[in-house]
Each structure stands twice: as structure tokens, then as C-alpha cells.
NUVOKOL-208796 format. One record per residue (C-alpha): x, y, z. Coordinates in nm, 4 decimals, always signed. Layout:
BEGIN
+----------+----------+----------+
!       c1 !       c2 !       c3 !
+----------+----------+----------+
!        X !        Y !        Z !
...
+----------+----------+----------+
***
This chain:
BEGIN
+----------+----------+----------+
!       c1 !       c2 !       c3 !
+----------+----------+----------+
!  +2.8391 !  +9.6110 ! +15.8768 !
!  +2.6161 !  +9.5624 ! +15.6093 !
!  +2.5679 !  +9.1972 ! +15.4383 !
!  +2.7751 !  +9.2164 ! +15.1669 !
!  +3.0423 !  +9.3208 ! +15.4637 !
!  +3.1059 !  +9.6476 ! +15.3823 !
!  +3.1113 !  +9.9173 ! +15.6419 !
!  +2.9137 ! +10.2240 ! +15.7687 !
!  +3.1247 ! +10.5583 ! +15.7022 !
!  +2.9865 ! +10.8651 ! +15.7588 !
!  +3.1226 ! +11.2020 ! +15.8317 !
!  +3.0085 ! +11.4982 ! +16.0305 !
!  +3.0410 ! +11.7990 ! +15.9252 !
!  +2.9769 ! +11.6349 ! +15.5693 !
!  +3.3168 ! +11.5138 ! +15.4016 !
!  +3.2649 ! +11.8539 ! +15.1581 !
!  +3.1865 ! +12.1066 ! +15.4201 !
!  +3.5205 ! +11.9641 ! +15.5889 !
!  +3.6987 ! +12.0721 ! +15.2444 !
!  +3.5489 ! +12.4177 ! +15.2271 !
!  +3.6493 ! +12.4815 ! +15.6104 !
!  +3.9754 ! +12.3564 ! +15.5748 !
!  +3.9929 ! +12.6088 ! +15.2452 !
!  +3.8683 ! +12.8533 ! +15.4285 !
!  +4.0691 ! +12.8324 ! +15.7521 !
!  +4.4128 ! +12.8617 ! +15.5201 !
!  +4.2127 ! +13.1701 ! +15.3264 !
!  +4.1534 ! +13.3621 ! +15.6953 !
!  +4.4753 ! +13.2538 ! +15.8046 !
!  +4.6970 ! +13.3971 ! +15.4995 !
!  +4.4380 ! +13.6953 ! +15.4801 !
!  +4.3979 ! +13.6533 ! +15.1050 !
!  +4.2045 ! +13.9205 ! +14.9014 !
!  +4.2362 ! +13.7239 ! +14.5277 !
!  +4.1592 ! +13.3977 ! +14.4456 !
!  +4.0619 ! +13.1719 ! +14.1447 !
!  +3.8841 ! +12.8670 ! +14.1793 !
!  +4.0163 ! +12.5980 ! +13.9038 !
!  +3.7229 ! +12.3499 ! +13.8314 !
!  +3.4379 ! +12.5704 ! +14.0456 !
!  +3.1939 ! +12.3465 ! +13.9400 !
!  +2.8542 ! +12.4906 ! +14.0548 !
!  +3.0261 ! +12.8036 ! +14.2614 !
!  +2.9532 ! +12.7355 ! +14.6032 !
!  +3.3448 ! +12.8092 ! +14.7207 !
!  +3.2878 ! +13.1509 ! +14.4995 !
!  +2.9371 ! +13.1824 ! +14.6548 !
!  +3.1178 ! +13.1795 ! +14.9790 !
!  +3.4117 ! +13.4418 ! +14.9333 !
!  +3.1528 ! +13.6460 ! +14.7634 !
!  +2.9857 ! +13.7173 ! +15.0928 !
!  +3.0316 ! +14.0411 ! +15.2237 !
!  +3.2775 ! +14.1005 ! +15.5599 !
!  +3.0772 ! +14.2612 ! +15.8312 !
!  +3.3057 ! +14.5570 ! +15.8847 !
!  +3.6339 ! +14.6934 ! +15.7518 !
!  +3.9891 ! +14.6228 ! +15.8437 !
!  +4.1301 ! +14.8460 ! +16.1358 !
!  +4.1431 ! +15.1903 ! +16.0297 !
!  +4.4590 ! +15.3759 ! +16.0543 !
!  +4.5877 ! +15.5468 ! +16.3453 !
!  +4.5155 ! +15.8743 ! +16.2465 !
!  +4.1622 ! +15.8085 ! +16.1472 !
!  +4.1117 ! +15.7220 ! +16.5067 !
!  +4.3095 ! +16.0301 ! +16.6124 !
!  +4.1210 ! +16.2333 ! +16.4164 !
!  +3.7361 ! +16.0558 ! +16.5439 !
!  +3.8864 ! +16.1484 ! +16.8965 !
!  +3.8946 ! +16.4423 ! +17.1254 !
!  +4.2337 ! +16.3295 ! +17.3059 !
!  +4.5761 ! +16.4485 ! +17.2132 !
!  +4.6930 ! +16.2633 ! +17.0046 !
!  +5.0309 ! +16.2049 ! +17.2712 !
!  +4.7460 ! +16.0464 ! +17.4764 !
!  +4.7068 ! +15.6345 ! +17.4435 !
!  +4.4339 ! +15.5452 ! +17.2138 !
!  +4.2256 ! +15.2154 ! +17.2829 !
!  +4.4254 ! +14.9513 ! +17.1065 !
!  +4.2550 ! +14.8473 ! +16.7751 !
!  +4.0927 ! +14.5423 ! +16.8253 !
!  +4.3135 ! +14.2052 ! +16.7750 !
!  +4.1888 ! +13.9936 ! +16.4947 !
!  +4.2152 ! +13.7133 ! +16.7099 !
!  +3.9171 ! +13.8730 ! +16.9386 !
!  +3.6626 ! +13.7024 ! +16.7453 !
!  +3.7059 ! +13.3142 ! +16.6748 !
!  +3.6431 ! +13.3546 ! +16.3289 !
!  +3.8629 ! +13.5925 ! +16.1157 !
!  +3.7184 ! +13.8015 ! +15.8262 !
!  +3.8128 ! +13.7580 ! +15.4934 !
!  +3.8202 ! +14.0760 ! +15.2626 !
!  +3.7810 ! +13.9351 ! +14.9006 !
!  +3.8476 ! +14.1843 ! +14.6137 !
!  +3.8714 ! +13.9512 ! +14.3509 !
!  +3.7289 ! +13.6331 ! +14.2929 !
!  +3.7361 ! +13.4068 ! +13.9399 !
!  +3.6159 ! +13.0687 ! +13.8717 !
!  +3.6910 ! +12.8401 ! +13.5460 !
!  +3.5089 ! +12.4791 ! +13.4783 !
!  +3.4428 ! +12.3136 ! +13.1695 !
!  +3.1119 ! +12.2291 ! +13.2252 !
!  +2.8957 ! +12.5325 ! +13.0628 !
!  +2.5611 ! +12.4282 ! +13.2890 !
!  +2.7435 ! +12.4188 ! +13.6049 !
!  +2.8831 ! +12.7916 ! +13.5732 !
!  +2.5333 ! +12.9321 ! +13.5272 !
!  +2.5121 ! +12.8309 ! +13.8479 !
!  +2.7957 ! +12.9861 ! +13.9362 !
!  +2.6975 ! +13.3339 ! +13.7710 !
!  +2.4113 ! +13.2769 ! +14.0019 !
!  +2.5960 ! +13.2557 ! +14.2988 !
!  +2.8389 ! +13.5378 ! +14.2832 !
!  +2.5859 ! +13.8195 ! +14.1493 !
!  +2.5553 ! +14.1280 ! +14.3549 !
!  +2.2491 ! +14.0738 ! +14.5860 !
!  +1.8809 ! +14.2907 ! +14.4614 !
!  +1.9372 ! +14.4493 ! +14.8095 !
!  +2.1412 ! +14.5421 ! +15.0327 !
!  +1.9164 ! +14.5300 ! +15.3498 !
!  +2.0071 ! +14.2784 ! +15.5379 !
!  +2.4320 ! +14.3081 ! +15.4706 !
!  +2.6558 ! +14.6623 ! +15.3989 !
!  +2.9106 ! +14.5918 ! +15.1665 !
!  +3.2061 ! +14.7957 ! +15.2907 !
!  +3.4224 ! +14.6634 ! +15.0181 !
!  +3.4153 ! +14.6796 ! +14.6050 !
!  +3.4543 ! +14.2971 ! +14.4581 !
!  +3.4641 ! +14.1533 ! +14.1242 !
!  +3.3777 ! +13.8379 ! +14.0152 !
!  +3.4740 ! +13.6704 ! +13.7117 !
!  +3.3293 ! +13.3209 ! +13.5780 !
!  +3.5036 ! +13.1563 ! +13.2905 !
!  +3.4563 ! +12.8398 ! +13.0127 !
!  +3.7211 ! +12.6426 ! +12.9750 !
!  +3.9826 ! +12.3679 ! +12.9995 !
!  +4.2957 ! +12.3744 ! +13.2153 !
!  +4.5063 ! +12.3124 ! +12.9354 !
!  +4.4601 ! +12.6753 ! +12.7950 !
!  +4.6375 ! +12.9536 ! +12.9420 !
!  +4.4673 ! +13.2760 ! +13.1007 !
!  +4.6553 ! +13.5320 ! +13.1837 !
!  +4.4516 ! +13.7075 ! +13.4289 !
!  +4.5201 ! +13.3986 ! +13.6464 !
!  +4.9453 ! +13.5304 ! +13.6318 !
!  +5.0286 ! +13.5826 ! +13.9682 !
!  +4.6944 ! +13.6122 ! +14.2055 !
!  +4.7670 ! +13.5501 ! +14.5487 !
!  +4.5451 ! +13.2175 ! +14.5858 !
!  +4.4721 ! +12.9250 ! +14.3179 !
!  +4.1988 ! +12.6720 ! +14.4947 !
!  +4.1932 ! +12.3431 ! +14.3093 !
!  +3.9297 ! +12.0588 ! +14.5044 !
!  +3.8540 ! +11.7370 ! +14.3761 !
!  +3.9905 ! +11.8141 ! +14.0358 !
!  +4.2930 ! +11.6602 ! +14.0280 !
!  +4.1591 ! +11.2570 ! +14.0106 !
!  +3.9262 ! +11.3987 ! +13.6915 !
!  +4.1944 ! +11.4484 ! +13.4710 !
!  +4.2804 ! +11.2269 ! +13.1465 !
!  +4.6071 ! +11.1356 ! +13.0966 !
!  +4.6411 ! +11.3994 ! +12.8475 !
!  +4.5735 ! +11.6890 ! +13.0933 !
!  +4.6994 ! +11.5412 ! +13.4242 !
!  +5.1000 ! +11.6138 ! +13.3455 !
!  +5.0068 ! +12.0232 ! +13.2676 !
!  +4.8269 ! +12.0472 ! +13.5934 !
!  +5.0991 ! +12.1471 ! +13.8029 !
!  +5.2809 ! +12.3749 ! +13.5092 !
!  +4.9943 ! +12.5250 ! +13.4287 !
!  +4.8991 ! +12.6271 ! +13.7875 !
!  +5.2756 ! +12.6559 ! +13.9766 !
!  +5.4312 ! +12.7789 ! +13.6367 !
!  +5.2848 ! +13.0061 ! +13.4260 !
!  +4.9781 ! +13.1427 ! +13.6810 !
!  +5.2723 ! +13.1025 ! +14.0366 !
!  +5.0074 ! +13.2097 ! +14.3009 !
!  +5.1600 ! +13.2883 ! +14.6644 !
!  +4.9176 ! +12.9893 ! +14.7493 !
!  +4.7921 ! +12.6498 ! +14.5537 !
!  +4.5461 ! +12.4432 ! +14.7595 !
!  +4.4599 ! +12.1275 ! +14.6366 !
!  +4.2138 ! +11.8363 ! +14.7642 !
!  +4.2408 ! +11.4654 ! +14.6210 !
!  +4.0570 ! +11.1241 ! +14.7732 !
!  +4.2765 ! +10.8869 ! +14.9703 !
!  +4.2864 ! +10.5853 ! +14.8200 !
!  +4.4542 ! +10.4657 ! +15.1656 !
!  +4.1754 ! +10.5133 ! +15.3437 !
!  +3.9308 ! +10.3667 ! +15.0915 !
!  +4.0409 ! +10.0339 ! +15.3491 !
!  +3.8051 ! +10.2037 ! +15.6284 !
!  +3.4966 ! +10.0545 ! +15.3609 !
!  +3.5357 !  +9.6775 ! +15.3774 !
!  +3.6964 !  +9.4476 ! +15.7152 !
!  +4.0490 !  +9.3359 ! +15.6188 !
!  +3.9378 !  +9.0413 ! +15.5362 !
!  +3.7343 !  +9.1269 ! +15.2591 !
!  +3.9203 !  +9.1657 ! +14.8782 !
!  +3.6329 !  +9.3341 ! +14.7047 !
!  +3.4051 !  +9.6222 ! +14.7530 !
!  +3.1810 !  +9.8140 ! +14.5328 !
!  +3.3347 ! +10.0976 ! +14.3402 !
!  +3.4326 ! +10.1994 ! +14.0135 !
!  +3.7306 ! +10.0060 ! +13.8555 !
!  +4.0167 ! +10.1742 ! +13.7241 !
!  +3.8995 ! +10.3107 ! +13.4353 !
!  +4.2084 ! +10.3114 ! +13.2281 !
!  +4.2960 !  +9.9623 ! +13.3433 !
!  +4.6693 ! +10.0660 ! +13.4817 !
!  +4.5699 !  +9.9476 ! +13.8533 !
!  +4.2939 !  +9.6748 ! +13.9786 !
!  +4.1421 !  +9.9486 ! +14.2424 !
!  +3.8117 ! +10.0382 ! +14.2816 !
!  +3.7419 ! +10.3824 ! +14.2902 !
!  +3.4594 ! +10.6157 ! +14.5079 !
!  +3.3246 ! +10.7628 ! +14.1659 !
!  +3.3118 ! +10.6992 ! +13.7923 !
!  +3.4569 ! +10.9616 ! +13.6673 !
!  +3.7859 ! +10.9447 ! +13.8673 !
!  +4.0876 ! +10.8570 ! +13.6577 !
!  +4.3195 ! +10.7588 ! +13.9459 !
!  +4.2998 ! +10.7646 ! +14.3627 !
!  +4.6301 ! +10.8232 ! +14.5223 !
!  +4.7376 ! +10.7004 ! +14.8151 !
!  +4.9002 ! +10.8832 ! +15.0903 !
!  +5.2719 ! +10.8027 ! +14.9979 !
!  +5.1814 ! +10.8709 ! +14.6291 !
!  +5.0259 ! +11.2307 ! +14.6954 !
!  +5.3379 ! +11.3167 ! +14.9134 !
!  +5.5367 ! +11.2173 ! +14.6410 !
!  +5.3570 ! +11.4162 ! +14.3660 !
!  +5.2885 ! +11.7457 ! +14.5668 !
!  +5.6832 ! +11.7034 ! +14.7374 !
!  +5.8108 ! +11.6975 ! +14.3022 !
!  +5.5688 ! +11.9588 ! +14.2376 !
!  +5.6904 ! +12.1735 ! +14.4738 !
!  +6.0756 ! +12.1085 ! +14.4447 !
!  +6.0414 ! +12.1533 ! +14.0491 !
!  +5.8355 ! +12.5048 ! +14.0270 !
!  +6.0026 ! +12.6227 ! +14.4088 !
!  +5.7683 ! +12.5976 ! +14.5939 !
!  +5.7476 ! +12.4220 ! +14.9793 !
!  +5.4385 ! +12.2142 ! +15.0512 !
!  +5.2542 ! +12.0788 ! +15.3452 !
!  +4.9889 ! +11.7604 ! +15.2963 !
!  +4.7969 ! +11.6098 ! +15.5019 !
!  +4.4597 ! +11.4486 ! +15.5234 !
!  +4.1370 ! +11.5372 ! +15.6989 !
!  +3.7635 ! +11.3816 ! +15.7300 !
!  +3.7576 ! +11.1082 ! +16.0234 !
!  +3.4817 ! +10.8699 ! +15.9856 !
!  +3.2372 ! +10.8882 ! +16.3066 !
!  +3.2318 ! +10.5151 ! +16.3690 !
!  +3.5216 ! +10.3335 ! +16.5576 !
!  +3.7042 ! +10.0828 ! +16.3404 !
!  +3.6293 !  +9.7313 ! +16.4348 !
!  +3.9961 !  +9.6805 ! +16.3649 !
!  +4.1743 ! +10.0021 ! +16.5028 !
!  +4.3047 ! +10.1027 ! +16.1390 !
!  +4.2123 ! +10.5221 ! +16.1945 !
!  +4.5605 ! +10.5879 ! +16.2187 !
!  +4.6785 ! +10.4207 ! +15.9327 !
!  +4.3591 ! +10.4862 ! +15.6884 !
!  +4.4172 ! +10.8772 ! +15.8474 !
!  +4.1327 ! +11.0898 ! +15.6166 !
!  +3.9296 ! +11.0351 ! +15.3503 !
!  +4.0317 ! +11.3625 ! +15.1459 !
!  +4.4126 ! +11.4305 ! +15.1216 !
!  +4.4918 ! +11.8273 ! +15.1134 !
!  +4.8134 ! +11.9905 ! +15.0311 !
!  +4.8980 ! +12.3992 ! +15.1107 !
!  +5.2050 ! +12.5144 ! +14.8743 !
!  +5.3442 ! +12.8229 ! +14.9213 !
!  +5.5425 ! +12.9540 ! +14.6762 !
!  +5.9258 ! +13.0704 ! +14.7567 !
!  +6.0533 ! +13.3653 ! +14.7095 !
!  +6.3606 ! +13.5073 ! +14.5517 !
!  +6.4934 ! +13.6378 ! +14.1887 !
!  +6.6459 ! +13.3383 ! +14.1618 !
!  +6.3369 ! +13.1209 ! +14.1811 !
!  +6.1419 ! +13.3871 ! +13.9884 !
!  +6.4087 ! +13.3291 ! +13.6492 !
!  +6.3686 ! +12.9628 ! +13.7230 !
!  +5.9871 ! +12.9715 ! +13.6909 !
!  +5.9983 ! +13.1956 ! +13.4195 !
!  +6.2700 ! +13.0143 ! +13.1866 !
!  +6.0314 ! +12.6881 ! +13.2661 !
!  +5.6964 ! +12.8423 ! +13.1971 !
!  +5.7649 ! +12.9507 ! +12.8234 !
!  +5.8246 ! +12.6022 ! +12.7559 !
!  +5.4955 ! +12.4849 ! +12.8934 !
!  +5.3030 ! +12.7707 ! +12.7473 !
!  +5.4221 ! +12.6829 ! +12.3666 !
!  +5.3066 ! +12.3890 ! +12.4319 !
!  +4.9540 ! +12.4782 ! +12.6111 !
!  +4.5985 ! +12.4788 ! +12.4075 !
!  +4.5761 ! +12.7976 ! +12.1757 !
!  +4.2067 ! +12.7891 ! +12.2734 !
!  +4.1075 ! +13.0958 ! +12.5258 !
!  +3.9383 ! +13.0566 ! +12.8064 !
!  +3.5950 ! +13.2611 ! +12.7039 !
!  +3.4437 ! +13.4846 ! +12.9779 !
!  +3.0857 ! +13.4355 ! +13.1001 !
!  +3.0042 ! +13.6909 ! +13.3235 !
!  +3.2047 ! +13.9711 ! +13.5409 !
!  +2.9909 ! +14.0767 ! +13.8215 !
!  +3.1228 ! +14.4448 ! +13.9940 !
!  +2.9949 ! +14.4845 ! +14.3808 !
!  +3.0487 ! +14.8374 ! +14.4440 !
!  +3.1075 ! +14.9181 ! +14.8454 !
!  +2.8773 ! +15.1484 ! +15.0490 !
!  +2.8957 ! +15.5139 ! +14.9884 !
!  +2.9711 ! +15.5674 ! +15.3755 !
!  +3.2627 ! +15.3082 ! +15.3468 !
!  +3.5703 ! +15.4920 ! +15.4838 !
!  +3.4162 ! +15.7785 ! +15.5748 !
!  +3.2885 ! +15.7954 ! +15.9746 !
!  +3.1626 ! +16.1245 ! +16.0717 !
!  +3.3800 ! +16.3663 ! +16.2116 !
!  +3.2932 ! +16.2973 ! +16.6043 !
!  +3.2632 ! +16.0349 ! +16.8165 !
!  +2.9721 ! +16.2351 ! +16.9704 !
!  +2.7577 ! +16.1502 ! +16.6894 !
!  +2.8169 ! +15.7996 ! +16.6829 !
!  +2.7547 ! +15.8119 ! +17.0827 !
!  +2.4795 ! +15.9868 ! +17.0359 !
!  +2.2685 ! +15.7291 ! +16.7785 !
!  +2.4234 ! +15.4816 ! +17.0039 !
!  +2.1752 ! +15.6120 ! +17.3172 !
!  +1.9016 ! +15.7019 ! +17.1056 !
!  +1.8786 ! +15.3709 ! +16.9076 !
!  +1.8874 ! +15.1961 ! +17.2600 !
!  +1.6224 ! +15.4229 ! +17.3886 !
!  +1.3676 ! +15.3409 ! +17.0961 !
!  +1.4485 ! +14.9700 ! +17.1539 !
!  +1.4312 ! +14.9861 ! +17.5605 !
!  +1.7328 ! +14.8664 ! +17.5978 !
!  +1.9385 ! +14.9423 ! +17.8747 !
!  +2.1985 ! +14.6398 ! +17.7930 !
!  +2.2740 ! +14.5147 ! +17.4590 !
!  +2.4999 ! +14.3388 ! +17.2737 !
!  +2.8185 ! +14.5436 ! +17.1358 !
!  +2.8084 ! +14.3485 ! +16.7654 !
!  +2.3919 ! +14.3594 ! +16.7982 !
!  +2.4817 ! +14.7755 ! +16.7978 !
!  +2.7351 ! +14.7548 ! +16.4953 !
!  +2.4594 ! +14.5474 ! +16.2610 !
!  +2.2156 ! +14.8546 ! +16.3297 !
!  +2.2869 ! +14.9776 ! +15.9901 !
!  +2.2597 ! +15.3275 ! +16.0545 !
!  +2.4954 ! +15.3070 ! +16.3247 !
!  +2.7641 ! +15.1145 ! +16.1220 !
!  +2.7255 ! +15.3570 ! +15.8690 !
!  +2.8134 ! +15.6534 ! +16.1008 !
!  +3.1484 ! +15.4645 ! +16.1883 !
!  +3.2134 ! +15.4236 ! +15.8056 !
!  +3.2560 ! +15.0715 ! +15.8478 !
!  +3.5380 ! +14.9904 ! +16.0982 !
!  +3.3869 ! +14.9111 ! +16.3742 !
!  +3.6749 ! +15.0290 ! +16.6347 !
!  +3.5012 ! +15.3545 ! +16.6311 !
!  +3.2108 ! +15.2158 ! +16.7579 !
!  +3.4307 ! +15.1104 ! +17.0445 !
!  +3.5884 ! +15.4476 ! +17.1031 !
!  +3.2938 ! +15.6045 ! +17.0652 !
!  +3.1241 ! +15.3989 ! +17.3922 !
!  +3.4234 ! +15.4406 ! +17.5950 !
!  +3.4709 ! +15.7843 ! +17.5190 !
!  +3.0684 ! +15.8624 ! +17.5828 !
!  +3.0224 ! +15.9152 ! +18.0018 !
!  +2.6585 ! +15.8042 ! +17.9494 !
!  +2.7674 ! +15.4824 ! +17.7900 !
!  +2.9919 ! +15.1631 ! +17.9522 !
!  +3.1566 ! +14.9100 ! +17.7061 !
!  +3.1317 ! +14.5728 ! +17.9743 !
!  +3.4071 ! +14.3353 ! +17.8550 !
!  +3.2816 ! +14.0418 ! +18.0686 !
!  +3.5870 ! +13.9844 ! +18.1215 !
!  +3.6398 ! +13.8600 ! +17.7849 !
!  +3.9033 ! +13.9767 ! +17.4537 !
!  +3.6339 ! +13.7857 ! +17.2614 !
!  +3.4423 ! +14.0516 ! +17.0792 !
!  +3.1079 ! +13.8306 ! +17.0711 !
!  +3.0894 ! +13.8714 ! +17.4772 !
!  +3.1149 ! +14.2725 ! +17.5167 !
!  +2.7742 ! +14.4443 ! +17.6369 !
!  +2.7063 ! +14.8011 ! +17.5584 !
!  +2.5314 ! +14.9383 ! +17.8824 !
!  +2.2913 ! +15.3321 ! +17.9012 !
!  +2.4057 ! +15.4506 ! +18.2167 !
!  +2.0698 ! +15.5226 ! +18.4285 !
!  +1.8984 ! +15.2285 ! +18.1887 !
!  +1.6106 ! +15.3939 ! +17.9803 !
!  +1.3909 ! +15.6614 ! +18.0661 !
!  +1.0264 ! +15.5593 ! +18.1408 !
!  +0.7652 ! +15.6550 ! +17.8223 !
!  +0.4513 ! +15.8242 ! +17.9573 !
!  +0.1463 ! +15.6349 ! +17.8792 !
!  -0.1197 ! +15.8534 ! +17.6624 !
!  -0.3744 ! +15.6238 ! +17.7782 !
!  -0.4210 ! +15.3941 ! +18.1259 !
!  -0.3963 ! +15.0274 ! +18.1672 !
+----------+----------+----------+
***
């Protein structure tokens, strides 16, 4: 406790980083290819779905048939479960990102332009990125209908003006299959002072219509837990959509007074997802034409489309297994290796480039190979499996003695 009595919060990973995961975790989860990021900021979200996946999604059956020499009656090695590696992939196609502030976005143009090289990272996948100027209250239609609006620590920014367009705007006229939104918790704002203290430092209420003390100066309102559920739960009913909230971002110190449970997390998320059904589509539809006679007449102005075109190879293995098998042994024989890692193989470019990509060839191709043993450890975790030479690596002859 400090003197003036106020307590020591601190979060690890940083309160942020806890946002972006839990962002991220839905993104994986719902396998999302399209998002838009309203109020980007400085692009680091963007800068993160702009990252390239390491290898394609499984190919189809008959590209595996095909790579193969068995029948194609015979059983094929099952392509490999998403769920083998503890993170999932995400295969971003389209990305956009709209702030108001012009300075931040060049940033963000930054962040989401196509590497100078490729060395270190194929790109098995074409994405676009988009960065836009302007205010929420204009409508963009290439925003209609992409899978996944992100909104974080917007929401509390917004005059009274804007705030009541915020969820037409984004469950209305643009009706994503996903919205996810994070907001402080003004309930757990209590986890900074003992009980018995009235005051803390802050930021008052800066349009006067509560005595709180806010966590920054530009916030127009916190919300507490009960008045977030209430929001998102009207949101969602008027615009047909069902939402989930919660909170996350638990302080690392104990509470002197045992109030974690009731303070719960310092950012307040919400997931909707959007319902589906004619009926709720004419419903969204007759409501959106209102809002968008009303919306700003001013368009959104485009900053900078980036295009990252995928790798020539991408979807197209060689025709045989062999081949693959074949760099497989030789690339372990210039390294003397007689044991490596199976994912250590797949970022040897050339040999990911063979497989065109998906990276279940590279499987079939070692178990298929008599030379070569995939060693599962025992394991359906990807991460574990070692690639062994059968008969380890032959000795080099020495041109000179030691």
C-alpha cells in the first residue's frame, strides 16, 4: 500500500497483451479469415493477423491420394487434427483497420506492409490489408457483412454524440458473424484503494453525469459489470444477436480484503454472435436504413491497401512423395543429423516448398519413405514428433588428418 493508501495492481501478461490473447483465442477458435479493426489505433492487432501462417490448411483428400503410391481404397494417414498443436493457425485473407487519428495509422500502414523479404517466413496465402481515416459515425460499405468486427477500448472514448450509433453502426448496417468488444470495469476500479478509502486518483467524470474517477482522461464513462451486461444483453436482443461477457485481467497481488471475486477483471469483454435466419436478416435490414439516413455523409478516405501475394509453390507439391523423401534425407545428411525435429524439417524452406505448403505431405512422405521413421513420442502434439535417417548419417571422409 502506498501512503496515500492506494494499492499495488499489476498484471502479468500486461493487462493489453491479455486483450489481444483473449481476441485472438475467439479469432483461432471461430477460424476467421476477415476482420476489421474499429479504432486500430497504432495497428498492432492488424500487425498481428498480418503475420503469415506457417503452412496451409489440410489439403484435400485427393491431393493426398494423388502425392501417394497406395490405392486409393487403402487408408491414408489421417490429416493432422488442428488440435495437435496447442496453438491453432489463423489464415487471414482480409484485414482493415479505421481510427481517427491520421498519425496513429501511419503506423499502422507500417505494420501491415508486405515484408522486403521473404527469407525468414513463406507466405502460403494472398492477404490484403486496408487502413482507413475516419469516424465511426460514417458508413463504409466494405465493412457490410465481414465475418469479424474487433472493437477494444473504444467504446469508453466516445462523446455522447457518437456513443448511441456504436452498436447500429457496427450490429446494423456492417452485421459481422462476430463483434468483439473490450471496455474497463469500473467494478473493479475498487481493487485500487482499501474499502475504507473514498478517494483515489483518477480522472473525474468528464461530463459531470457521475462523481467517479476514471483510469484515463480521455474516457467518457466506465461501466460497471451490471451496466455492460445490460448494454451488450440490449444490443444484442435489438440487432439479433446472442452475447457472452465476461471479464478478464486478475491483478497478481492478493486482496488484503478478499474482494477478487467481486472486483472479477479489470477489462470487461463481450463475444456476440450474430443469429441467423431470414427473419432476423429483414429485421436488421428494415432497422439499418433508418440508421444509415441518419449516419455522417462524410466517407471514410482510404490510406493505404497493401496486397501480399502467396508463394508461387503454394498449392502445388510435386508429384511424388519420393521427392519430398528424398530432400528430406539429403537435407539431414548435409546437417548430420540423424534425429531432428519434424516442424525443424517443415521450416527448411526448400522442403516446405516441395510439399506446396500443407505440411501433411511432409508426414506422408516420412512414413511412406523405408529409410525414414516419423517417432511420435508418444505424443498427438505435433511439436514432439522426431524425424529419424534409418542407419543415422554416413561418415564424411576426411581430405586431410587430425
Amino acid at each position: 500500500t502506498s501512503e496515500q493508501g492506494h494499492l499495488k495492481v499489476t498484471f502479468f501478461p500486461p493487462l493489453y497483451l491479455q486483450r489481444r490473447i483473449w481476441v485472438l483465442n475467439v479469432l483461432r477458435r471461430e477460424d476467421i479469415t476477415s476482420v476489421v479493426d474499429i479504432g486500430c489505433g497504432e495497428g498492432e492487432l492488424l500487425a498481428c493477423l498480418a503475420q503469415p501462417a506457417p503452412w496451409l490448411r489440410p489439403p484435400p483428400q485427393s491431393i493426398r491420394s494423388k502425392s501417394t503410391s497406395w490405392d486409393a481404397d487403402d487408408s491414408l494417414p489421417r490429416p493432422l487434427d488442428p488440435n495437435q498443436s496447442e496453438i491453432a493457425n489463423l489464415h487471414c485473407t482480409h484485414i482493415q483497420g479505421l481510427d481517427i487519428s491520421y498519425s496513429d495509422l501511419q503506423y499502422a500502414i507500417l505494420g501491415t506492409a508486405p515484408p522486403e523479404s521473404n527469407r525468414h517466413h513463406v507466405r502460403w496465402e494472398a492477404l490484403e490489408t486496408k487502413i482507413w481515416h475516419g469516424g465511426l459515425e460514417s458508413v463504409n460499405q466494405a465493412f457490410v457483412d465481414v465475418e469479424c468486427i474487433v472493437s477494444t477500448e473504444v467504446i469508453e472514448h466516445l462523446p455522447p454524440s457518437i456513443l448511441p450509433i456504436y452498436a447500429p453502426m457496427l450490429l446494423g448496417i456492417y452485421h459481422p458473424r462476430l463483434l468483439l468488444i473490450t471496455t474497463p470495469s469500473y467494478t473493479f476500479n475498487a481493487r485500487f484503494t482499501p474499502p475504507n478509502v473514498s478517494e483515489r486518483s483518477g480522472y473525474p467524470d468528464p461530463t459531470k453525469r457521475t462523481n467517479r474517477i476514471f483510469r484515463h482522461h480521455d474516457h467518457k464513462f466506465e461501466w460497471t459489470v451490471e451496466e455492460f451486461k445490460m448494454w451488450c444483453e440490449g444490443a444484442a436482443e435489438e440487432w439479433g444477436y446472442n452475447v457472452v461477457v465476461g471479464t478478464i485481467g486478475r491483478a497478481l497481488e492478493k486482496d488484503p480484503w478478499g474482494r477478487e471475486q467481486e472486483c472479477g477483471g479489470a477489462s470487461q469483454v463481450a463475444e456476440f454472435t450474430r443469429k441467423e435466419g431470414s427473419e432476423f436478416v429483414e429485421m436488421r435490414t428494415a432497422k439499418s436504413a433508418v440508421v444509415e439516413l441518419k449516419a455522417a455523409q462524410e466517407e471514410h478516405e482510404p490510406l493505404k491497401t497493401h496486397q501480399h501475394t502467396a508463394h508461387p509453390s503454394s498449392q502445388r507439391p510435386v508429384e511424388s512423395l519420393r521427392e519430398i523423401s528424398e530432400a528430406i534425407k539429403l537435407k539431414m545428411e548435409q546437417l548430420e543429423e540423424s534425429l531432428m525435429r519434424f516442424e525443424e524439417l517443415w521450416f527448411e524452406q526448400d522442403i516446405a516448398i516441395l510439399c506446396g505448403g500443407w505440411i501433411e505431405l511432409l508426414m506422408d512422405a516420412v512414413e511412406e519413405d523405408e529409410r525414414l521413421m516419423l517417432q511420435k513420442m508418444n505424443s498427438a502434439k505435433r511439436e514432439h514428433w522426431r524425424v529419424e535417417l534409418i542407419g543415422g548419417v554416413p561418415k564424411r571422409e576426411r581430405l586431410w588428418p587430425d
